[in-house]
N, C-alpha and C positions, 0 to 999 in steps of 0.2 A: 504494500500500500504506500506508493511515492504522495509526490506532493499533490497530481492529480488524483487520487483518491481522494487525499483528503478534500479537497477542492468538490468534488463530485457528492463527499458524506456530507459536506456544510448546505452545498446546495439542495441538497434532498432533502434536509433536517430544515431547511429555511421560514418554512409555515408554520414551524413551529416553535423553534426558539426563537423567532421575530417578538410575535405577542407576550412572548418568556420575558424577554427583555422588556418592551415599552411595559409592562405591566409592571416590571419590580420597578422602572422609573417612578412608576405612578406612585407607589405602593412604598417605597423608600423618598423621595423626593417632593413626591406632591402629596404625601399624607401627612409627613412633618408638618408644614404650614397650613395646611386646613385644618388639623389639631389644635396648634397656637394659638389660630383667629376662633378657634371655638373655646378655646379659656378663656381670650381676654374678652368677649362679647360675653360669656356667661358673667365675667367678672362687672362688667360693666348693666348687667340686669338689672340690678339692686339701683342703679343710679337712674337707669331708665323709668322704673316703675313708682319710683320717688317721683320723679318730673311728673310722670304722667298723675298720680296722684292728685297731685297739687294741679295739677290745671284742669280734673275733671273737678275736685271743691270749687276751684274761683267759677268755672263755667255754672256748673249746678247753682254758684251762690249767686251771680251776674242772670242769671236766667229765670230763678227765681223774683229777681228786680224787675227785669222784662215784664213778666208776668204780673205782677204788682201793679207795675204803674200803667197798665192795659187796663185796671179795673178802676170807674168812676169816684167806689167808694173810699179805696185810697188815695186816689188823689185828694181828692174832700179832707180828707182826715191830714195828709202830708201840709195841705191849705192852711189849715184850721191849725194845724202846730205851727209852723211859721209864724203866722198872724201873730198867736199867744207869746212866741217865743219872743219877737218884735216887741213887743208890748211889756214884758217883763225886762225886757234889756234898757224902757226908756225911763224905768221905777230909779235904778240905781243912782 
């Protein structure tokens, strides 16, 4: 078995240690870093759902106002405190 043998056993094996190969690339090379970016995104969770937290409060609590000052009788009563509070600010 000279050099063309060998030549003729690589070629024949080709279909298959190709995908041999590009796969332990994947698998050695590009699993490292898809690993990493899935620590630091889990690690970053915690900070995500903090944010999100807080901006569904301020929306619920902004939305809640919305909703408020849509209705006549609070505005009346928001009216009617002003006025009182005006009024008490000119006692002092």
């Amino acid at each position: 078995m000279g050099v063309w043998g060998l030549v003729r056993f690589f070629r024949y094996w080709t279909p298959v240690w190709l995908p041999v190969l590009l796969l332990a690339q994947v698998c050695f090379l590009g699993l490292k870093p898809a690993l990493a970016e899935r620590d630091r995104l889990e690690g970053e969770e915690a900070v995500v759902e903090a944010r999100y937290q807080d901006a569904e409060s301020d929306f619920e609590s902004l939305d809640a106002q919305f909703i408020a000052w849509q209705d006549p009788v609070y505005q009346e009563r928001q009216r009617r405190l002003r006025r009182k509070n005006r009024g008490s600010r000119a006692e002092y």
